[in-house]
PDB file with SEQRES, HELIX, SHEET and CRYST1 records, atoms N, CA, C and O in Angstrom:
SEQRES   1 A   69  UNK UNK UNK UNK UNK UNK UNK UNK UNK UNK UNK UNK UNK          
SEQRES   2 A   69  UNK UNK UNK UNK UNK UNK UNK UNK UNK UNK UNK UNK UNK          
SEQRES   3 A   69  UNK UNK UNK UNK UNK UNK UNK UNK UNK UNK UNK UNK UNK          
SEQRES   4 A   69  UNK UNK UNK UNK UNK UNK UNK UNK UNK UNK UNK UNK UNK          
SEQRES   5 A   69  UNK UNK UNK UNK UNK UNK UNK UNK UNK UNK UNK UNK UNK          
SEQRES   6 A   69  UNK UNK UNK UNK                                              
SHEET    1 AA1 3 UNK A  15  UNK A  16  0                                        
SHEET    2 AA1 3 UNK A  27  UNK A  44 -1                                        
SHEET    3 AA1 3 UNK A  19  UNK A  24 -1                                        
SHEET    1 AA2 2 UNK A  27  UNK A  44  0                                        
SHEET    2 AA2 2 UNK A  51  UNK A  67 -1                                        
CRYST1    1.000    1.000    1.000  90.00  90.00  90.00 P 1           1          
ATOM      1  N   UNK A   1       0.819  -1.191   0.000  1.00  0.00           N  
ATOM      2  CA  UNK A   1       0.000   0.000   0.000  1.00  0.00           C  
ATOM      3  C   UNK A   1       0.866   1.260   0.000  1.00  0.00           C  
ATOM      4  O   UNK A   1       0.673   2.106  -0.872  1.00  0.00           O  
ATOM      5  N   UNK A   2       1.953   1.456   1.072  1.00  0.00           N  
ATOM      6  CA  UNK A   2       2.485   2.752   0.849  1.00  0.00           C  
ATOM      7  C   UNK A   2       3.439   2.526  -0.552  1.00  0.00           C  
ATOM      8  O   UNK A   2       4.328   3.368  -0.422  1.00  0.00           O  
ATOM      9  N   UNK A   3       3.677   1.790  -1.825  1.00  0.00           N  
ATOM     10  CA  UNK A   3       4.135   1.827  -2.853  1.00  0.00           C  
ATOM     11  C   UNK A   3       3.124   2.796  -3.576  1.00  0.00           C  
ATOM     12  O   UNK A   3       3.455   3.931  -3.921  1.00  0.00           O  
ATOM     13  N   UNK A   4       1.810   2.243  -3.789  1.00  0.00           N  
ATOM     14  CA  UNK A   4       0.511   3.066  -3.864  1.00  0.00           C  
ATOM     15  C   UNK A   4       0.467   4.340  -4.166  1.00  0.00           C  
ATOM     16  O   UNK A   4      -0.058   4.906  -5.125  1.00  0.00           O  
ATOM     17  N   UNK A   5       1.260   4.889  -2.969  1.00  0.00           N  
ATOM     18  CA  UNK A   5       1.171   7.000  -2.729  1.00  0.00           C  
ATOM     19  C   UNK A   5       1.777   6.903  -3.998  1.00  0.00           C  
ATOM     20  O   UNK A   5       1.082   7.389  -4.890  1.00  0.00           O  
ATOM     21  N   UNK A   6       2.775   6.462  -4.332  1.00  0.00           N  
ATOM     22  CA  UNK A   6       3.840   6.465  -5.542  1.00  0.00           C  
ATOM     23  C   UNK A   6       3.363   6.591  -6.838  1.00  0.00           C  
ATOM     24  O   UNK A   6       3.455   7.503  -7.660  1.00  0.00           O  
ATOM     25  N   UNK A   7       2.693   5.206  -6.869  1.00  0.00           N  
ATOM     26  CA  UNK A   7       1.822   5.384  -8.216  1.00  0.00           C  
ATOM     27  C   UNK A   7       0.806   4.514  -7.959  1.00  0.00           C  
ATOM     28  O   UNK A   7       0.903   3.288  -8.016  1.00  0.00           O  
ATOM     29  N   UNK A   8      -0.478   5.335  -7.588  1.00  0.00           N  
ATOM     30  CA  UNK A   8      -1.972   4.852  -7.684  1.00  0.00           C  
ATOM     31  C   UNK A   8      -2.772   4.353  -8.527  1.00  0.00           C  
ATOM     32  O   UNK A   8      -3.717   4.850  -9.140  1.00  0.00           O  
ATOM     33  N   UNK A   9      -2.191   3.011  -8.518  1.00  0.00           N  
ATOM     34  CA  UNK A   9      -3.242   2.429  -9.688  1.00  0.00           C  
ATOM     35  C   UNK A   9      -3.773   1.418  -9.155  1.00  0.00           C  
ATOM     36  O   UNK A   9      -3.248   0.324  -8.947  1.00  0.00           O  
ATOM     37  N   UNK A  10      -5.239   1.892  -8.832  1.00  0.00           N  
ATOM     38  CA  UNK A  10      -6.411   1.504  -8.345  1.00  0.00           C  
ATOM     39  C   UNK A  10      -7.399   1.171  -8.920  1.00  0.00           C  
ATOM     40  O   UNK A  10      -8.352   0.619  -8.370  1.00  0.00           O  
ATOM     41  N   UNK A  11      -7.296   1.578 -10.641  1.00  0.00           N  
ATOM     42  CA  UNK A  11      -8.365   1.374 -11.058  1.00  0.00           C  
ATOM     43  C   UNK A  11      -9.022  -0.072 -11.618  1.00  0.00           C  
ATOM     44  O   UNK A  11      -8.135  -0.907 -11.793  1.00  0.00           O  
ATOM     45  N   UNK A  12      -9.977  -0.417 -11.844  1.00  0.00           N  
ATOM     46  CA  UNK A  12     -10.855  -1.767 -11.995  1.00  0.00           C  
ATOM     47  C   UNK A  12     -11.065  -1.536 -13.259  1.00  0.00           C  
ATOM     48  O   UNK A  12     -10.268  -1.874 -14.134  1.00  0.00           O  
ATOM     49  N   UNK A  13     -12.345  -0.836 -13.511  1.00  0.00           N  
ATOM     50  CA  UNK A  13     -12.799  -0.826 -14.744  1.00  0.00           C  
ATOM     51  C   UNK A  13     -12.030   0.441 -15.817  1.00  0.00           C  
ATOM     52  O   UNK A  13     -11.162   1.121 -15.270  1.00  0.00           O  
ATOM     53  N   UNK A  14     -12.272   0.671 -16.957  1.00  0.00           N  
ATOM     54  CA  UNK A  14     -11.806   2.067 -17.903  1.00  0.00           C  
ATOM     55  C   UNK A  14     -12.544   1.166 -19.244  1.00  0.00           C  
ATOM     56  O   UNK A  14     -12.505  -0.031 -19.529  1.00  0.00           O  
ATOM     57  N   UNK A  15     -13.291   2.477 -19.967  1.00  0.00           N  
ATOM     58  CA  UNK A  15     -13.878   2.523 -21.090  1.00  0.00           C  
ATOM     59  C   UNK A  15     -13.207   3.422 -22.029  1.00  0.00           C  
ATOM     60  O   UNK A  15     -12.719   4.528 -21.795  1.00  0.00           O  
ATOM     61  N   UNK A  16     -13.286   2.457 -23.667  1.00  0.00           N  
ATOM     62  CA  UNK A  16     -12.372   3.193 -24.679  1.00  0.00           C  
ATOM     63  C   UNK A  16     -13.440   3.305 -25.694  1.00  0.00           C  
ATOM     64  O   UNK A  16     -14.384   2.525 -25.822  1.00  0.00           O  
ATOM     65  N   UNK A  17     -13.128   4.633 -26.588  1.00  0.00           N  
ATOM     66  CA  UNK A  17     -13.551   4.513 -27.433  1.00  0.00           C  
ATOM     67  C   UNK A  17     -13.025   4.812 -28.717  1.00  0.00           C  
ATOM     68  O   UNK A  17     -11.840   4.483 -28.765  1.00  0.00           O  
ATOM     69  N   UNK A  18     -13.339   5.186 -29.519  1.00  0.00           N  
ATOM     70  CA  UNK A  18     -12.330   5.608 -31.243  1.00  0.00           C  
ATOM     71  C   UNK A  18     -12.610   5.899 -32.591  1.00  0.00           C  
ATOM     72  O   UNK A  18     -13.334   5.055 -33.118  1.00  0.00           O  
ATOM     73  N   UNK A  19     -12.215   6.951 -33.403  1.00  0.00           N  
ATOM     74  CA  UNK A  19     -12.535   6.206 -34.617  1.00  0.00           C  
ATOM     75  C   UNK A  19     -11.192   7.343 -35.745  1.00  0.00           C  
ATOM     76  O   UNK A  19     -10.539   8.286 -35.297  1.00  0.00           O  
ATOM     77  N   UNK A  20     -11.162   6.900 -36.969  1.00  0.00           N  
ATOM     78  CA  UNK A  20     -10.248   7.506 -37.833  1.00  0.00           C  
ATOM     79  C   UNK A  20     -11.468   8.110 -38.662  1.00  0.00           C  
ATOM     80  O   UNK A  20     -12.622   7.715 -38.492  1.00  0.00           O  
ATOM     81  N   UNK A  21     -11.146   9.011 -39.492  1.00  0.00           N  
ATOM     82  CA  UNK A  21     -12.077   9.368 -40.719  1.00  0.00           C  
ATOM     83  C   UNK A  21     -10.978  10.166 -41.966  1.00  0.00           C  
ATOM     84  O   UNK A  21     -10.515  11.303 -41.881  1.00  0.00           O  
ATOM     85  N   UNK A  22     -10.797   9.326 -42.913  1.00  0.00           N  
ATOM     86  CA  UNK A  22     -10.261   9.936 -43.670  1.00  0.00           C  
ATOM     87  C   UNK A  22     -10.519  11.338 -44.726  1.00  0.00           C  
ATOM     88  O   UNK A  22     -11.273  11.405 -45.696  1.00  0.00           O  
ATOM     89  N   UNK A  23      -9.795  12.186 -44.274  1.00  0.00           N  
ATOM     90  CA  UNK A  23      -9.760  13.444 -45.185  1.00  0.00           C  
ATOM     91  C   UNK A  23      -9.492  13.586 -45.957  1.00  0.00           C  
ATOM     92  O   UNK A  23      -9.817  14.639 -46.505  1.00  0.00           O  
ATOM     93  N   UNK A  24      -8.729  12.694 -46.584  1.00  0.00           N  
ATOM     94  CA  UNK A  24      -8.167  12.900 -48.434  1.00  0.00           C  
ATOM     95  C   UNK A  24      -7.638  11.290 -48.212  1.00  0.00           C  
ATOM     96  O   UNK A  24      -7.547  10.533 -47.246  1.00  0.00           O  
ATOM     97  N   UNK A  25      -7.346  11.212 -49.661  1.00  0.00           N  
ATOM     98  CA  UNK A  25      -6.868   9.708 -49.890  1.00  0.00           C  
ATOM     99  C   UNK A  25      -5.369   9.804 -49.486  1.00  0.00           C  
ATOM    100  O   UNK A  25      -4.900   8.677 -49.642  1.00  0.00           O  
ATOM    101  N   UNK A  26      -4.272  10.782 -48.968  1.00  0.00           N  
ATOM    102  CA  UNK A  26      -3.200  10.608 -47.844  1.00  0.00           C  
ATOM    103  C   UNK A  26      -3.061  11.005 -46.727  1.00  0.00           C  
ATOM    104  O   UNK A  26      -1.967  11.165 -46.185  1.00  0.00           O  
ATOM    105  N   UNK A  27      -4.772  11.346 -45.935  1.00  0.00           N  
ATOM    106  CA  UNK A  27      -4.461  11.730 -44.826  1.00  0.00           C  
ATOM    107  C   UNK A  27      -5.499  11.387 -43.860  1.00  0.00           C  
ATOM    108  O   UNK A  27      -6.647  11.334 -44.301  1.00  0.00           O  
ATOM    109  N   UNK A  28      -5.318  11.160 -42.699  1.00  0.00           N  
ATOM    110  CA  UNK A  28      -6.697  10.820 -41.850  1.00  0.00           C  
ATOM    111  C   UNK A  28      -6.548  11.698 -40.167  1.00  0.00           C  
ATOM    112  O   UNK A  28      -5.502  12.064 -39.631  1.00  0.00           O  
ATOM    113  N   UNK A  29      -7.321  11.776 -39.883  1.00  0.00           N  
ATOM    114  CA  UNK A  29      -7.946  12.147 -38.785  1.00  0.00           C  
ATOM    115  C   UNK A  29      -8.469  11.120 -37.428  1.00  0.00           C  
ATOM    116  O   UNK A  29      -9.254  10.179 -37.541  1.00  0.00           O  
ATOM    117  N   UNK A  30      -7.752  11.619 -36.035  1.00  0.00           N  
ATOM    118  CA  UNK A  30      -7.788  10.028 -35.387  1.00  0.00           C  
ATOM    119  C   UNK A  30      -8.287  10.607 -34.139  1.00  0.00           C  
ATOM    120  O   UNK A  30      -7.764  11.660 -33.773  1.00  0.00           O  
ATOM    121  N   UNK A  31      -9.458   9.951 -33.239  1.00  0.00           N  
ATOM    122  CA  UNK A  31      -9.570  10.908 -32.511  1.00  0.00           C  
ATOM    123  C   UNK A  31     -10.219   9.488 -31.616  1.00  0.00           C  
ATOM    124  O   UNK A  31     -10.955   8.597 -32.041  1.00  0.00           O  
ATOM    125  N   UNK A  32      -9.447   9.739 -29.809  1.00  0.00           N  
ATOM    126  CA  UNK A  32     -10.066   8.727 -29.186  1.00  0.00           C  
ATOM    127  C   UNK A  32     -10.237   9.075 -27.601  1.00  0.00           C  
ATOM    128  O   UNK A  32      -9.778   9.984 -26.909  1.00  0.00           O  
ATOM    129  N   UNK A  33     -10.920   8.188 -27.373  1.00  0.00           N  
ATOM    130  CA  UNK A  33     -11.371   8.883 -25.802  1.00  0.00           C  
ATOM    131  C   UNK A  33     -11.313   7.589 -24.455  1.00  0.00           C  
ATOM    132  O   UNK A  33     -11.801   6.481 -24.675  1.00  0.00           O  
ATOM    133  N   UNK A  34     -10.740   7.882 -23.262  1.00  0.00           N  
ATOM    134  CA  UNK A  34     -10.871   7.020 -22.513  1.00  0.00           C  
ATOM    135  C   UNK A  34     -11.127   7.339 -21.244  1.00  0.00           C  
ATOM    136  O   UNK A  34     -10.416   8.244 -20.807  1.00  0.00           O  
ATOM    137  N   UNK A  35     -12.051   6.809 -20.384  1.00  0.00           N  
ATOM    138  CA  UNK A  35     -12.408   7.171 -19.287  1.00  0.00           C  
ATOM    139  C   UNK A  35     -11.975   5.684 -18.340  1.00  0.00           C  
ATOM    140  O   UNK A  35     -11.903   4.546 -18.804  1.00  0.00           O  
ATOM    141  N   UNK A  36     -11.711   6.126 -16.826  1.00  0.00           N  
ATOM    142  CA  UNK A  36     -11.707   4.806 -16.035  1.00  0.00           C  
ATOM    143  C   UNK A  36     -12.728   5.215 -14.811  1.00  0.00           C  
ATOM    144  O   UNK A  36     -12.457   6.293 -14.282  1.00  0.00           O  
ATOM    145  N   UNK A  37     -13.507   4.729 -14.452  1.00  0.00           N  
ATOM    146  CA  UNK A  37     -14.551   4.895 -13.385  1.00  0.00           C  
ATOM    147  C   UNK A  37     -13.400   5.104 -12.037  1.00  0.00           C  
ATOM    148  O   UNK A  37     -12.183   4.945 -11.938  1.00  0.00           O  
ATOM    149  N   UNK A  38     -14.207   5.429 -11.336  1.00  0.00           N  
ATOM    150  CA  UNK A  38     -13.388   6.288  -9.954  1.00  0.00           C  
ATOM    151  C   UNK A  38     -13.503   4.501  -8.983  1.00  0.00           C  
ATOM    152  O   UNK A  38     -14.493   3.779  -8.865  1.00  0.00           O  
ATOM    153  N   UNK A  39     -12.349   4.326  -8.550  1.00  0.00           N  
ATOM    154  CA  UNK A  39     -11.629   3.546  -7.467  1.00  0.00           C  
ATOM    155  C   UNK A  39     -11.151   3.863  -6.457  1.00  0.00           C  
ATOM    156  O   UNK A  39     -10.665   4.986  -6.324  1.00  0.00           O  
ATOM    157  N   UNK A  40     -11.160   2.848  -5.351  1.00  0.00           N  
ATOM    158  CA  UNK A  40     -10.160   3.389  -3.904  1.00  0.00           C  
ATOM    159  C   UNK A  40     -10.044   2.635  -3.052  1.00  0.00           C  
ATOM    160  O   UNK A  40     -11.045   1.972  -2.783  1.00  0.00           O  
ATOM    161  N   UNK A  41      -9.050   2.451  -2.421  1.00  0.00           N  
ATOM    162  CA  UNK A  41      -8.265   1.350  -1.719  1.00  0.00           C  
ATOM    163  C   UNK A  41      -8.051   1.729  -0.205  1.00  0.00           C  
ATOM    164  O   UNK A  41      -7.311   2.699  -0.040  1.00  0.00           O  
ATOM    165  N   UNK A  42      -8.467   1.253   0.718  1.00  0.00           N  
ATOM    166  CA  UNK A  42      -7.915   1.311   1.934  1.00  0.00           C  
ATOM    167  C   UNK A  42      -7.426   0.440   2.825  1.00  0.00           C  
ATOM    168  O   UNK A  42      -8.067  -0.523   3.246  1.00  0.00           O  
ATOM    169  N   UNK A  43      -6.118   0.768   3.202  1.00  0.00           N  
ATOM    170  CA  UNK A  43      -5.332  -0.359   3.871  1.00  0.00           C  
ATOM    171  C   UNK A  43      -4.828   0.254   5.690  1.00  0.00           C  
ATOM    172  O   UNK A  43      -4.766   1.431   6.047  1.00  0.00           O  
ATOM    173  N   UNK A  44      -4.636  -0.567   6.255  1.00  0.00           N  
ATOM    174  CA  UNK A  44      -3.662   0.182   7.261  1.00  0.00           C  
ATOM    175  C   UNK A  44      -2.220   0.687   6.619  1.00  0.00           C  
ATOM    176  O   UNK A  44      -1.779   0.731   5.470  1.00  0.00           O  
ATOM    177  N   UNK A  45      -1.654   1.081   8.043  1.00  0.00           N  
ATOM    178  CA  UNK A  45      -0.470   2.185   7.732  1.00  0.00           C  
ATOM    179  C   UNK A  45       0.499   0.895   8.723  1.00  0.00           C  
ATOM    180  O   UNK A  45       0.232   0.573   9.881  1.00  0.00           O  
ATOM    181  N   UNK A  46       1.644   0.331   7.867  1.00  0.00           N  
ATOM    182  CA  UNK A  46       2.572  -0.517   8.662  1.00  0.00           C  
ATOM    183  C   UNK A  46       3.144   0.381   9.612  1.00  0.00           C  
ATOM    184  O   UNK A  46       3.490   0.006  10.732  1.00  0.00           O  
ATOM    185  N   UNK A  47       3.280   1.829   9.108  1.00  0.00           N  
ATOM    186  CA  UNK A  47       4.385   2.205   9.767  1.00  0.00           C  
ATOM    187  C   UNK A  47       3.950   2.924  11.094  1.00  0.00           C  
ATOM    188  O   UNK A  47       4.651   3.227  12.060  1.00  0.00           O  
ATOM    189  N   UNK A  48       2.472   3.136  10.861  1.00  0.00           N  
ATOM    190  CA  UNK A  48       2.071   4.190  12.008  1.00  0.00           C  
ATOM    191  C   UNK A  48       0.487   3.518  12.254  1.00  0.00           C  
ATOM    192  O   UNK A  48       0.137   2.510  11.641  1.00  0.00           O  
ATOM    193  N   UNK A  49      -0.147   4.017  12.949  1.00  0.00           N  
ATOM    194  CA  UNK A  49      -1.377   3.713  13.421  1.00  0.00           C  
ATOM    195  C   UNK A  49      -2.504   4.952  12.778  1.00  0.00           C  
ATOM    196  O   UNK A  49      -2.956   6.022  13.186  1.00  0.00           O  
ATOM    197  N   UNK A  50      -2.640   4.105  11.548  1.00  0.00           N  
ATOM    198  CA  UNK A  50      -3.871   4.794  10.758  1.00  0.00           C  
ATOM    199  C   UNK A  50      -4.195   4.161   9.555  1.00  0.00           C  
ATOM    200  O   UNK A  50      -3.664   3.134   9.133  1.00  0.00           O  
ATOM    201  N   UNK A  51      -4.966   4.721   9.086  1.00  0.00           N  
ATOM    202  CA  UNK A  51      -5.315   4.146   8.079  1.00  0.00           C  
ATOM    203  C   UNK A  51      -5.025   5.355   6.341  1.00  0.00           C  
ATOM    204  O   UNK A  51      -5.284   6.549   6.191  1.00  0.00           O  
ATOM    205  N   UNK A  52      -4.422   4.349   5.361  1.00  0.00           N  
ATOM    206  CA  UNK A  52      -4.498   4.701   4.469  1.00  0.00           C  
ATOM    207  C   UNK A  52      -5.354   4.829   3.136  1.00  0.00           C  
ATOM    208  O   UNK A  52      -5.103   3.874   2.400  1.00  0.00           O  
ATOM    209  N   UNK A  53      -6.219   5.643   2.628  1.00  0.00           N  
ATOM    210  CA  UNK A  53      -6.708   5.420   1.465  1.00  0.00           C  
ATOM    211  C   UNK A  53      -6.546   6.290   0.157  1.00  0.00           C  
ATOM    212  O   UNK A  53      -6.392   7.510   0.227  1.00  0.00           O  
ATOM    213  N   UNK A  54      -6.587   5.636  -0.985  1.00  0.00           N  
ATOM    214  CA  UNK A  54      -6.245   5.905  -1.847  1.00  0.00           C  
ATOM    215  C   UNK A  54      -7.161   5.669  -3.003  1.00  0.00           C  
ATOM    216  O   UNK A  54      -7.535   4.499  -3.079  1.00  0.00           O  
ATOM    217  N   UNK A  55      -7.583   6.411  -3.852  1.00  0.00           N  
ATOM    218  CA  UNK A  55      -8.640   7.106  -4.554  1.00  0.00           C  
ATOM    219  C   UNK A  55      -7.765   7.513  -6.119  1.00  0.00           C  
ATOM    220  O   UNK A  55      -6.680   8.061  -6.316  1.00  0.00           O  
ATOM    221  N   UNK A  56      -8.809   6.959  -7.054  1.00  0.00           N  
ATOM    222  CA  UNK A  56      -7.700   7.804  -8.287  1.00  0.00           C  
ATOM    223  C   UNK A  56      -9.208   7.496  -9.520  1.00  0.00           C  
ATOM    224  O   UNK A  56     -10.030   6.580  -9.494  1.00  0.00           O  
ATOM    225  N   UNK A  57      -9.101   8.514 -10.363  1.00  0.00           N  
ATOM    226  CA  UNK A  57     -10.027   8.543 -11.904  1.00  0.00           C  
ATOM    227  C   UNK A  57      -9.211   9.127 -12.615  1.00  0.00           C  
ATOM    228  O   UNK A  57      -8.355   9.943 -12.273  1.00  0.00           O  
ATOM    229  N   UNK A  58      -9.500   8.645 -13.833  1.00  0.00           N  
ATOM    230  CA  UNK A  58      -9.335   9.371 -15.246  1.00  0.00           C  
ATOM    231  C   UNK A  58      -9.648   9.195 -16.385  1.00  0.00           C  
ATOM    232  O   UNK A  58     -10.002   8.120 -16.870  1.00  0.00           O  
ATOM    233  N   UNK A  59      -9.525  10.502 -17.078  1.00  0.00           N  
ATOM    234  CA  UNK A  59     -10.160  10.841 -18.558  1.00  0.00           C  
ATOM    235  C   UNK A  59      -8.853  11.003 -19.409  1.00  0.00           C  
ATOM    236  O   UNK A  59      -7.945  11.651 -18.889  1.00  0.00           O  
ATOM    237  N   UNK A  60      -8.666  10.493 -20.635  1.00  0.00           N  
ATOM    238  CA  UNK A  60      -7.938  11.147 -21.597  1.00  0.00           C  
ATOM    239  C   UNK A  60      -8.450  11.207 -22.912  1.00  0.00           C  
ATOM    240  O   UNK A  60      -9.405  10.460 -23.120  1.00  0.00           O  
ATOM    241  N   UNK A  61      -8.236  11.587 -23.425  1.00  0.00           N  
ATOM    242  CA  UNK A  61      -8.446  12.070 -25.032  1.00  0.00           C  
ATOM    243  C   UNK A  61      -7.747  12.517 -25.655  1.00  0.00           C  
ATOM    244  O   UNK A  61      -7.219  13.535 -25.207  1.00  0.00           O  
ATOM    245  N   UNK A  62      -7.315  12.026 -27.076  1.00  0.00           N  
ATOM    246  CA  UNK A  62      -6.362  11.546 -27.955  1.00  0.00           C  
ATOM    247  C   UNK A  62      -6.504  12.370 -29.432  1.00  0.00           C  
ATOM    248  O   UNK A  62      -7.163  11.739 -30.259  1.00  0.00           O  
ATOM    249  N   UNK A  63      -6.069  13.476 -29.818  1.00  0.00           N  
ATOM    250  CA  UNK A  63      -6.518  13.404 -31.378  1.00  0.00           C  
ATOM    251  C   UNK A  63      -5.325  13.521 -31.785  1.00  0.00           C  
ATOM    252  O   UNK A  63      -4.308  13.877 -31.189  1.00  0.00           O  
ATOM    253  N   UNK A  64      -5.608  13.008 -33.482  1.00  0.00           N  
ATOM    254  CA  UNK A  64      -3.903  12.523 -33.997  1.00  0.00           C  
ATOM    255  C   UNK A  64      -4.429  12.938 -35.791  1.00  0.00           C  
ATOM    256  O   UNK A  64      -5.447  13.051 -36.473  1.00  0.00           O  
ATOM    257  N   UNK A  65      -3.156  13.027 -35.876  1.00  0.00           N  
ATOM    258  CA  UNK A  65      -3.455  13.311 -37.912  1.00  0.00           C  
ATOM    259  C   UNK A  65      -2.007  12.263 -38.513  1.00  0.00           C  
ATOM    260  O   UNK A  65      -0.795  12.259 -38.294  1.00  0.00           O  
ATOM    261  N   UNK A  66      -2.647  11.718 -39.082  1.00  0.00           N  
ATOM    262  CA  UNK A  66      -1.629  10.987 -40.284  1.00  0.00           C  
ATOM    263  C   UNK A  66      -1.692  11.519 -41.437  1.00  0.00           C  
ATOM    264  O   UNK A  66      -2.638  12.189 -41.851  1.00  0.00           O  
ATOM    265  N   UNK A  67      -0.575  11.224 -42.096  1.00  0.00           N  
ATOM    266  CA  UNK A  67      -0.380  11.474 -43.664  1.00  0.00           C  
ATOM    267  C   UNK A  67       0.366  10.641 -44.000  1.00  0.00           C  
ATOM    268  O   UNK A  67       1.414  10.414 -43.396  1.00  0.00           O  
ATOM    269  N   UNK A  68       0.066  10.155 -44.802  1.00  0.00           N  
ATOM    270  CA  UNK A  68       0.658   9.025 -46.313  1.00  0.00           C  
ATOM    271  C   UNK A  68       1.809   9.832 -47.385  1.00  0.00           C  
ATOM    272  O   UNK A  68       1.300  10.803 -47.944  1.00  0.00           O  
ATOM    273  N   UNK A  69       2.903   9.639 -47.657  1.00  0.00           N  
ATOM    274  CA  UNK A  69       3.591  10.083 -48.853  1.00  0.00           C  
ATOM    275  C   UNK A  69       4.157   8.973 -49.197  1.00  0.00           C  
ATOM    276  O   UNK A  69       4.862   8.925 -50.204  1.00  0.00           O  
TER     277      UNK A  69                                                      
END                                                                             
């Protein structure tokens, strides 16, 4: 758990989504989205007398352009 504070990755579930659409016959358009539902973990504290919890969400979103030559 105290590795955790470090890097919180708590999450269970995350939803993706996506798609390309081409703009000309050498170029496309890319655009994607991801969400992870909100998580959280609680453990004791080895080192002290308490308790730890830890909580983490996120969103990202992606847009991208290719070209062909």
């Amino acid at each position: 758990m105290l590795f955790n504070i470090l890097a919180p990755a708590v999450l269970k579930n995350h939803y993706t989504a996506g798609f390309s659409k081409a703009l000309t016959p050498q170029s496309d358009l890319h655009v994607a989205a991801m969400a992870a539902s909100s998580n959280s973990v609680r453990e004791p504290n080895p080192l002290a007398d308490q308790s730890i919890r830890i909580e983490m969400q996120q969103f990202a979103l992606e847009v991208g352009y290719s070209y062909r030559f």
